[in-house]
N, C-alpha and C positions, 0 to 999 in steps of 0.2 A: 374499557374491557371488563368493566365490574356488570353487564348488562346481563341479562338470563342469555342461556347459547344451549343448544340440543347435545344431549348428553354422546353424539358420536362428532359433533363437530367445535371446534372451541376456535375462539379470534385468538391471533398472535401477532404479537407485530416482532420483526427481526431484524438483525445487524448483521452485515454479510461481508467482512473485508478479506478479501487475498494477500497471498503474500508479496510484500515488496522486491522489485527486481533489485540485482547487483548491481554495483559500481563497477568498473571499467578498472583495470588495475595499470595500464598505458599510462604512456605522457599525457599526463591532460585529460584523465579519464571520465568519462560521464557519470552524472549520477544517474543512481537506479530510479526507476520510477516507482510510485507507491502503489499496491495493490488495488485493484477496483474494489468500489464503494460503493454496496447498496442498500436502501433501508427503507419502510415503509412507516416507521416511528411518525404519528401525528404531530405535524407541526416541526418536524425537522427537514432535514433533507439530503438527498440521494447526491455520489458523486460526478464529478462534472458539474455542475450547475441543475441541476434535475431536485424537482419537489420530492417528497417523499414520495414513495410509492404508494399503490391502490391498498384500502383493507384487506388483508385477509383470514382466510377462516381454514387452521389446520385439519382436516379427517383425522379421526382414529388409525392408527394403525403404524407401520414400520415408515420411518424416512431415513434417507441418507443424507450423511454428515462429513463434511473432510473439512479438514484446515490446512490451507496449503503451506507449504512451505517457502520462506527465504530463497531468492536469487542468491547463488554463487557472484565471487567475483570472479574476474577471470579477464583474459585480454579485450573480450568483448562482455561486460556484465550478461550471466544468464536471466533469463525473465524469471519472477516467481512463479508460483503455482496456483490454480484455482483455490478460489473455496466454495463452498456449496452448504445450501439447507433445503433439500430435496429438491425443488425443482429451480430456484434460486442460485445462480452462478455469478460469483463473480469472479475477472479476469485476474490472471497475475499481473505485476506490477511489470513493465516491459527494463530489461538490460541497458546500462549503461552506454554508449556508444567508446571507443577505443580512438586514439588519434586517428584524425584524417576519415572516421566512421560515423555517421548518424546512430541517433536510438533507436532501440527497439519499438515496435508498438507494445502498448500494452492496456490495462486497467488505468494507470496512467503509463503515459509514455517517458523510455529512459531518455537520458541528458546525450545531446551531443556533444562528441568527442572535442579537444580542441582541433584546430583545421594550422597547416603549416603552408598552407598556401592555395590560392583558388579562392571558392565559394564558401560559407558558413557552413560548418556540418548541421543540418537541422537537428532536433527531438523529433521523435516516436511520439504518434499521435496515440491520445487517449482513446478508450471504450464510452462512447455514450451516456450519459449518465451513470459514468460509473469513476472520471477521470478525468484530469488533463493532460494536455502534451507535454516534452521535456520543453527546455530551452536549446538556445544554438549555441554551438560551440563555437570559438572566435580564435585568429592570430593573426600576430605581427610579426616581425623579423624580430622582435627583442623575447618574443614567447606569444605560449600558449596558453590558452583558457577555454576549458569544456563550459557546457549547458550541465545547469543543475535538471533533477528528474521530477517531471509533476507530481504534482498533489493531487487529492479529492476533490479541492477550491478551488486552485490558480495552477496556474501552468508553471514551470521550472523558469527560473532565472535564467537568461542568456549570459555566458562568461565575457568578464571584460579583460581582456589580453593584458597581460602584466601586470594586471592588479588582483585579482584571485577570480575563482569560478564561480558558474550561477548558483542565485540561491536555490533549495528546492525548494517546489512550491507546496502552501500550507496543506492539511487534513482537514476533516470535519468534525465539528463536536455532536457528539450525543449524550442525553443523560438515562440510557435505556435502563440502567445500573443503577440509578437513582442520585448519581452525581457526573458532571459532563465530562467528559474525557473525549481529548481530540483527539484522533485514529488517522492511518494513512495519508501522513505528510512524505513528496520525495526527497531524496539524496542529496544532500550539495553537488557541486563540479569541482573537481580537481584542473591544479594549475603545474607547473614546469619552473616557478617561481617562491622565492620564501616570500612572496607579497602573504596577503589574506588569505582565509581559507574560505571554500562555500556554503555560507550558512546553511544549515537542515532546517527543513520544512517543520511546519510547528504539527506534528503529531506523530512523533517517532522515527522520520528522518534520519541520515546519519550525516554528519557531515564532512566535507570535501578535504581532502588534503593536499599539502605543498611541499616542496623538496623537501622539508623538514619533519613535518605531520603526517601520519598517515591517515587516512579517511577513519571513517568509524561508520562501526554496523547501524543499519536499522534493528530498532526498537520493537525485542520479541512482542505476537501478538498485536500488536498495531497496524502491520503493514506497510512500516517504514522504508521508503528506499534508501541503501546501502550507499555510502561516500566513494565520489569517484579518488583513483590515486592520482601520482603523478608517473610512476613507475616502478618497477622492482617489486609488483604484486603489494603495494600497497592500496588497493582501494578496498573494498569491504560490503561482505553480503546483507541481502535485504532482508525486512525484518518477518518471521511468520504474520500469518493473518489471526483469524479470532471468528466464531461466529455465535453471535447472542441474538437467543429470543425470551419472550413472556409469553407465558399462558396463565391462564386463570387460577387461583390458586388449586382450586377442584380438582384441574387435570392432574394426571400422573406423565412424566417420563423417567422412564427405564433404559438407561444405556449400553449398548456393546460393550464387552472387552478390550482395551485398547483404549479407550474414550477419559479426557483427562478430563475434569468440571466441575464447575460450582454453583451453586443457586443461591439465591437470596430472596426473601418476599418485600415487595416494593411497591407500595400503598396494596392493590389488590389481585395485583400479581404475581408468579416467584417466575424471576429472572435465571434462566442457565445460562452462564457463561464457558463455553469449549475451546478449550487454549491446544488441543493434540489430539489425535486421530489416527489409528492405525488404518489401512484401506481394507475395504468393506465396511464399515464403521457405520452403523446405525441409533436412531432413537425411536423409542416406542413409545407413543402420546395413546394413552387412553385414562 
């Protein structure tokens, strides 16, 4: 990015993560799934299983900006919300599923719910290069155990009935900031059991709770999905998203009202980092 570029157009490479859905607050609740993942960073890679994305090269001029927000929990986890860098979307993390409920689709897909009888509750499939699916939700007559909620790498843990819920599945690292931080891991699954809990995905996941434990949030800014409960509105919301780019250090951005951020110069770059966004919320590259 240190190369000569025409002074109305500049390379930028960006970080585009949504926010993580909710955990399922039910017996046995799913985890959230973690926000979609997408990045064009040289040499890393986009979520889902997706290479980085194509170069590109920002215009001068007005773009828009949102960070979405954290899924609620709730009987059925709500999905999170987009995020965006102008024309760059990615999806919210998809909701927990609720006993006897599959997951949401999403960015990644949330955890299915535990199942009390019948077929496995599935996960909510993921976006594309941007996610994976939850896991399935499992029972026996002695209990229940949801699907933990995918990650940006692997898909959500399936729950093992009477021994705790799936794990969620990992995020992805980037060092776009100039040291690697892994983003958008999902939810654990909640159990009906004082067994285990469901481990969180490793990049800000929350994890799963048990009659005893209660789930725990995703990890503001990362995109972590939200820990399924087990009941009594114990499960817990998914974590905001984040969206980071480089530009040259030459260029200038000027932000909206509303817009939370920080920059840093990183070899011949300065990195903006946007953690909040009011709507309408723009950046002005020239």
């Amino acid at each position: 990015m240190a190369d000569a570029y025409l002074a109305s157009v500049f390379p930028c490479e960006y970080l585009v993560v949504a926010g993580g859905g909710g955990g399922s607050s039910l017996v046995s609740g799913g985890g959230g799934g973690a926000g979609g993942y997408r990045s064009n960073v040289s040499g890393e890679a986009s979520g889902g299983g997706g290479s980085a994305e194509s170069a590109f090269s920002v215009a001068s001029g007005v773009h828009s900006l949102i960070v979405g927000s954290g899924g609620a929990t709730g009987d059925q986890g709500s999905d999170g919300s987009d995020s965006s860098f102008g024309d760059f979307t990615s999806a919210g993390g998809g909701g927990g599923g609720g006993l006897n409920t599959a997951g949401s689709v999403g960015g990644s897909g949330g955890g299915g719910g535990g199942k009390s009888t019948g077929l496995d509750n599935v996960g909510g499939a993921g976006t594309t290069n941007q996610g994976f699916a939850g896991g399935e939700g499992r029972g026996v007559s002695s209990g229940t155990a949801s699907g933990g909620g995918g990650g940006a790498s692997e898909v959500g843990g399936n729950g093992i009935a009477s021994s705790r819920g799936g794990a969620g599945g990992d995020g992805v690292a980037s060092s776009i900031t100039g040291s690697s931080v892994t983003r958008a891991g999902g939810g654990g699954g909640g159990i009906n059991a004082s067994s285990g809990i469901g481990p969180a995905g490793t990049g800000g996941g929350g994890t799963g709770g048990n009659s005893s434990v209660a789930g725990t949030a995703g990890e503001v800014n990362t995109g972590g999905g939200g820990g399924g409960g087990r009941s009594g509105g114990l499960g817990a919301a998914g974590g905001s998203g984040v969206v980071i780019f480089a530009l040259p250090t030459q260029a200038i951005a000027t932000f909206s009202a509303g817009v939370t951020q920080s920059s840093a110069v990183v070899d011949f770059t300065r990195v903006y980092t946007v953690t909040e966004t009011d709507p309408g919320s723009t950046v002005t590259i020239g």
